[in-house]
N, C-alpha and C positions, 0 to 999 in steps of 0.2 A: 196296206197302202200299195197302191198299183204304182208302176214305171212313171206315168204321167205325172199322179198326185205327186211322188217322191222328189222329182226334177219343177213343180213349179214350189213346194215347199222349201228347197233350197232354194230356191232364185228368188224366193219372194224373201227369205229371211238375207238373202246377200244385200238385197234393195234396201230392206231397212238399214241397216248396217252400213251404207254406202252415206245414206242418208245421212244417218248419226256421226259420222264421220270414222265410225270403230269399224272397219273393215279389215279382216284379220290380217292381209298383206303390208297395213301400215303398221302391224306391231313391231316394237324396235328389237330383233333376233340379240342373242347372246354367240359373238363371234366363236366358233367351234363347236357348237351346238346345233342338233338336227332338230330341228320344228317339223319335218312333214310328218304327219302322223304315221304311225306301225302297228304292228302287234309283236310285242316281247314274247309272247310264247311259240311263236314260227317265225319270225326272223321278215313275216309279210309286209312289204310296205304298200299301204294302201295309194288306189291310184282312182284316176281321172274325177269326178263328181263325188265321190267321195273324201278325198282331197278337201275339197274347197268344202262339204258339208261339215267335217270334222273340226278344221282351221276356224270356220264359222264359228265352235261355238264357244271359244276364248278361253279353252283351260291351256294352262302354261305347261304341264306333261304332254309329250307327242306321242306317250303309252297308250294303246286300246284294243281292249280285247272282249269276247264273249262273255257273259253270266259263269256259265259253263265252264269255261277256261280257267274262269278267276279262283272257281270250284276247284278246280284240277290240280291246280297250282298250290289252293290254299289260303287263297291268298282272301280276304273279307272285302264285300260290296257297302258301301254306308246305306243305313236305313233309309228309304224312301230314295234312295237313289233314281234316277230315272236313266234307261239309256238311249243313244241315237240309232236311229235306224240309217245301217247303210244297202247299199246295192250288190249282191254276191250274187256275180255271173257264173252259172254252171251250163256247161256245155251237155253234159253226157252224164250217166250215173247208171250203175249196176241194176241191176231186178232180174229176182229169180223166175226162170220160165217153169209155165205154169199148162200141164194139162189139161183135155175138153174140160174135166171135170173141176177146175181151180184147183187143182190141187198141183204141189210142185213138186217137178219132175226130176229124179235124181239120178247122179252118174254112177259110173261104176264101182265109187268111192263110198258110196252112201251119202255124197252131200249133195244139196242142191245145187242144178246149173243152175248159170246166171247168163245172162246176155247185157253187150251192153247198150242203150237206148239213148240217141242224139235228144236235145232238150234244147230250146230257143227260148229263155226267160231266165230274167234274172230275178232274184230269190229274197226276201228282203230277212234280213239280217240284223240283230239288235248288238252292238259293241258298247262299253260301259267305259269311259274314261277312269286312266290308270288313279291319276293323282288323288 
């Protein structure tokens, strides 16, 4: 799903919701308790449009993290689980340089160099609610 689709499918599902009267900012919080969504395995708290997509989708855990991660951890995904797609901004990312030939070019280490490469997209990303 591209930047566009991703930004009108949250706004379209906040409308509904607005409509129904369940708009997640009218849920009544538990005093000392953090509701904006995170991820327990980096300490990340998620921010801007992703925010309000996660809040959206009414689970009372503000845990959320990757497939992958839950993998990492150990921790089990329920069957047929489905997860939400968020928006992961990367700026820049490593790749090894590579000779006329494609092939990659190595330092005096025997490893290959790497350069690193500016990127203007953001990445879409699937996170799985903890609870």
């Amino acid at each position: 799903m591209n930047n566009d689709a991703f930004v009108k499918n949250v706004a379209s599902r906040l409308i509904e919701q607005i409509r129904n009267g369940t708009a997640p900012w009218q849920k009544p919080w538990r005093p000392g308790t953090s509701f904006l969504p995170f991820n327990p395995t980096n300490g990340t708290r998620y921010k801007g449009i992703n925010v309000i997509n996660l809040l959206a989708r009414g689970h009372s855990d503000a845990r959320w993290m990757t497939y992958r991660q839950a993998q990492t951890k150990g921790y089990q995904v329920r069957r047929g689980e489905k997860g939400t797609q968020v928006q992961y901004w990367r700026f820049d990312e490593e790749r090894k340089i590579k000779d006329s030939n494609g092939r990659p070019v190595i330092d005096a280490n025997g490893e290959p160099r790497t350069e690193k490469v500016r990127l203007e997209l953001s990445v879409p990303e699937i996170s799985a609610n903890v609870s």
